[in-house]
N, C-alpha and C positions, 0 to 999 in steps of 0.2 A: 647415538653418539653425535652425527650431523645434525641432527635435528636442533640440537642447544646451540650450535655453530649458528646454523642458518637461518635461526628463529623457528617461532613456535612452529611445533609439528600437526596436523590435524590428520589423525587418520582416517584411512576408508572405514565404513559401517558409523561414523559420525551422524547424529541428526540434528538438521540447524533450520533455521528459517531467516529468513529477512522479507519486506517490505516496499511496497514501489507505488510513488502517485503516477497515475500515468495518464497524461493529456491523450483521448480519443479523437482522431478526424471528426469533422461536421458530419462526415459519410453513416459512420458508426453512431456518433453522439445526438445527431437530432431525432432520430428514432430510438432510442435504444431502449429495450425492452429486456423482461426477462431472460427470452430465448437468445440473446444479443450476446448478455451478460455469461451467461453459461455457454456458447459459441466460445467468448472471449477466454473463458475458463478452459473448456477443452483443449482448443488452441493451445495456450499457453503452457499448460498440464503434457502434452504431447508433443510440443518442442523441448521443453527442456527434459525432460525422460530421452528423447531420441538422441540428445548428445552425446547419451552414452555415460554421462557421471554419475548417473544418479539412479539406487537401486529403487526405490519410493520417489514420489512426486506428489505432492499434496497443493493444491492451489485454490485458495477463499476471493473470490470477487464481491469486494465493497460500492454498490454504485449506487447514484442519488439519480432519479428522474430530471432533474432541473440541471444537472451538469454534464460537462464536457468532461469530467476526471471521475477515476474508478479510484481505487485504492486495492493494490493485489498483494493478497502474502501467500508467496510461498516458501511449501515445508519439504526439506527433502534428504536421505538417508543417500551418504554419497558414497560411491564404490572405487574411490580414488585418495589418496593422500594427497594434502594439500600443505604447501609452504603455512599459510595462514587463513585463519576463518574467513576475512573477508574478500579472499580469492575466491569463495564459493558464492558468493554473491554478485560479488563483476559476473562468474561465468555463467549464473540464471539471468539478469541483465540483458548480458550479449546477446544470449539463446531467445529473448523475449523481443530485443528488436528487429535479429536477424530473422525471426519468423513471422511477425506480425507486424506488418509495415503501415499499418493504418493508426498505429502508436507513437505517444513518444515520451518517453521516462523524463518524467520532470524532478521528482527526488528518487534517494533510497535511501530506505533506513538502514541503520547499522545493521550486521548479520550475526545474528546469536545462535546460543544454542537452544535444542528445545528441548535436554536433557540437560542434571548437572555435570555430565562428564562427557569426554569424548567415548570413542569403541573402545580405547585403551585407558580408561579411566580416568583421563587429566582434567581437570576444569576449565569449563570454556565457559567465555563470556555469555551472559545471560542479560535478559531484557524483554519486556511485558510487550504486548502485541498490545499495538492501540487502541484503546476503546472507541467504540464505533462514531460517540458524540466529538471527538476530539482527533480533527485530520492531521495527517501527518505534516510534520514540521513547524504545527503549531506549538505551544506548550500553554497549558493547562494552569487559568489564573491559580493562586491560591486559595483553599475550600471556600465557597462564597460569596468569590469576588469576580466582579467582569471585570474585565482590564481590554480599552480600546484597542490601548496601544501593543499587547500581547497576543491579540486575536484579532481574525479577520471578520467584514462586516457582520455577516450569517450566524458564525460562532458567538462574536458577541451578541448579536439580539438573541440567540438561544439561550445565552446564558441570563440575559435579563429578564426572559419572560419565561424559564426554566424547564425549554423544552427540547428537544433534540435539534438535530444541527438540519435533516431532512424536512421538520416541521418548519423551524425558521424559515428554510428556505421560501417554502410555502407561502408562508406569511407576507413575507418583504414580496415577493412576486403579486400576491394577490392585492397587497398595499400599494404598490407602483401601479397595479392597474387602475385603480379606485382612485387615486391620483389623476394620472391620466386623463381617466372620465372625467374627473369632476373638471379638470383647464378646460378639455375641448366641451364640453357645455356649458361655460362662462363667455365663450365667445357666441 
């Protein structure tokens, strides 16, 4: 009966996910390896479980050897009612900077479900988990098209030479270096 009052209801035993770019320290970031990235994942997985909201934790670490940002989603079955869905995602947020201080949440994506209903059958907003080639907050030319002005440097030369966003990266580094070479041997 409060619920219709107070706005949407979300109950406990819900499963949602949402999304976070997260700028890593140089401490983390110039090293950062496999075992780095899974550190970063347990970490993360093990703070927010210990708040206590959350009966499941599920946490995917997206990270590029050449940058400074990971991309995190986590998934997680919550043991709490909540005013609104994206109160459950401020409170992974919180729990991700209050624990891991060598971060720093640059976006977050909206918080969905990862089911079509809640525990008590209501429909909760829903939304596709980013494809790996396509980082968060960008949005995704229309099929076939690079678009400068849509996407960032990396993304769009991936998109013109129609390879992933990790292989661009590659490229433009290897190209600036060959660059490079070729000024300081003109002189």
């Amino acid at each position: 009966m409060l619920s219709g009052f107070l706005g949407a209801l979300l109950p406990a035993g819900s499963q949602v996910k949402t999304g976070f770019q997260i700028g890593v320290s140089t401490v983390l970031g110039s090293g950062m390896t496999q075992s780095i990235a899974d550190n970063l994942r347990d970490t993360i997985e093990g703070c927010v479980y210990a708040t206590g909201g959350f009966s499941q934790v599920s946490v995917l670490v997206d990270w590029h050897y050449l940058s400074s940002l990971v991309y995190v989603t986590v998934a997680v079955t919550t043991t709490n009612d909540h005013g609104d869905i994206q109160d459950v995602g401020n409170w992974i947020g919180g729990a991700i900077v209050a624990c891991v201080p060598d971060v720093e949440i640059v976006s977050q994506d909206r918080t969905v479900g990862q089911g079509p209903t809640d525990s008590a059958g209501n429909p909760i907003p829903q939304g596709p988990s980013p494809p790996a080639t396509t980082p968060p907050g960008t949005t995704p030319p229309p099929s076939g098209q690079c678009s400068w002005s849509q996407q960032g440097f990396f993304d769009y030369l991936a998109c013109q030479l129609g390879v992933t966003r990790t292989a661009a990266t590659a490229i433009g580094i290897a190209g600036g270096i060959v660059i490079a070479m070729m000024i300081t041997a003109r002189r």
